[in-house]
C-alpha positions as CSV (number, residue, x, y, z in Angstrom):
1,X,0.4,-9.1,-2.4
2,X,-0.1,-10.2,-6.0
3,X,1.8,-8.5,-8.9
4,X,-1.1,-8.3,-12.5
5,X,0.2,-6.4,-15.2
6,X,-3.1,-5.1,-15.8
7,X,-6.3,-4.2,-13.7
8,X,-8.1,-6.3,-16.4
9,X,-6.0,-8.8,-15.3
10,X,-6.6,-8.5,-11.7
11,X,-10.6,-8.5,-12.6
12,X,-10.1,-11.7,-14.4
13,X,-8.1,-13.4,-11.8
14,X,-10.9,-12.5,-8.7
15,X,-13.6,-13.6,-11.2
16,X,-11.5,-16.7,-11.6
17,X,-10.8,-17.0,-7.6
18,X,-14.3,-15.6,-6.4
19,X,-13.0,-13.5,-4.5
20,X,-13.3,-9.2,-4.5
21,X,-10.5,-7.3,-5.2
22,X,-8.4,-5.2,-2.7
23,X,-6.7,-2.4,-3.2
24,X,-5.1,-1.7,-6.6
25,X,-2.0,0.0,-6.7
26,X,0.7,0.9,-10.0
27,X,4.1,0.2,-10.1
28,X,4.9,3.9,-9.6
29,X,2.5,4.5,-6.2
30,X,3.7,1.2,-4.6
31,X,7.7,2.0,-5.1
32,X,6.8,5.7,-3.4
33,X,5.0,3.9,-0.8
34,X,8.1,1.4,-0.1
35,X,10.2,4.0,-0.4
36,X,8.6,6.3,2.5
37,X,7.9,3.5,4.0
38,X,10.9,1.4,4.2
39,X,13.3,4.5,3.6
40,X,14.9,5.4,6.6
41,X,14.7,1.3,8.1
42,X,18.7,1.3,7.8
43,X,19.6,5.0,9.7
44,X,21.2,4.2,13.0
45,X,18.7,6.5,15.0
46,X,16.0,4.5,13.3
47,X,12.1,4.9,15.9
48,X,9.1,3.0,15.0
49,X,6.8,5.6,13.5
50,X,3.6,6.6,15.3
51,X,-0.1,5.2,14.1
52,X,-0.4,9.0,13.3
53,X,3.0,9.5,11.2
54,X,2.3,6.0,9.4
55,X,-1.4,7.0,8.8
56,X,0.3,10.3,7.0
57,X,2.0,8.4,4.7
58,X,-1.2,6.5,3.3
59,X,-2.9,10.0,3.1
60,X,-0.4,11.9,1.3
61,X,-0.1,9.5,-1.5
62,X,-3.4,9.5,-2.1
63,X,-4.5,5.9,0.3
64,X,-7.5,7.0,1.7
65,X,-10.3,4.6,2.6
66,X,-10.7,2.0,5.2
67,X,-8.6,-0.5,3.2
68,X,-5.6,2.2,3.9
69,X,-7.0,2.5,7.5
70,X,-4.6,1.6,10.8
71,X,-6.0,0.7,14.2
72,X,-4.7,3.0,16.5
C-alpha cells in the first residue's frame, strides 16, 4: 500500500514507475474498510470470517471489481 495525497499524484508516481495503477482508495473509505475489517480482531469469541462475509464487506462499501475480488 502507498499513501499519495492526491490521485494526481498517484498518476505521476506510475507514470514515473511504469507501472498501472491499482485500486484508489480516500482516507475516509480505507479507515471504514479497516474498521469493518479489523474491528472485532480483539473480541474474545473472535472466528475467521467466511470468503462470503469478507466478500460482503468489499461490496457494501462500494469495492466491486476483480481488484476487490477473493478466491473462494
Amino acid at each position: 500500500m502507498l499513501l499519495f495525497r492526491s490521485e494526481e499524484d498517484v498518476e505521476r508516481w506510475c507514470e514515473r514507475h511504469g507501472r498501472a495503477p491499482g485500486a484508489v482508495l480516500g482516507a475516509a473509505r480505507l479507515w471504514e474498510l479497516a474498521r469493518r475489517w479489523y474491528g472485532d480482531r480483539l473480541d474474545p469469541g473472535w472466528q475467521p470470517r467466511s470468503v462470503e462475509a469478507s466478500q460482503a464487506i468489499f461490496t457494501s462499501l462500494g469495492l466491486t471489481g476483480e481488484f476487490w475480488r477473493l478466491a473462494g
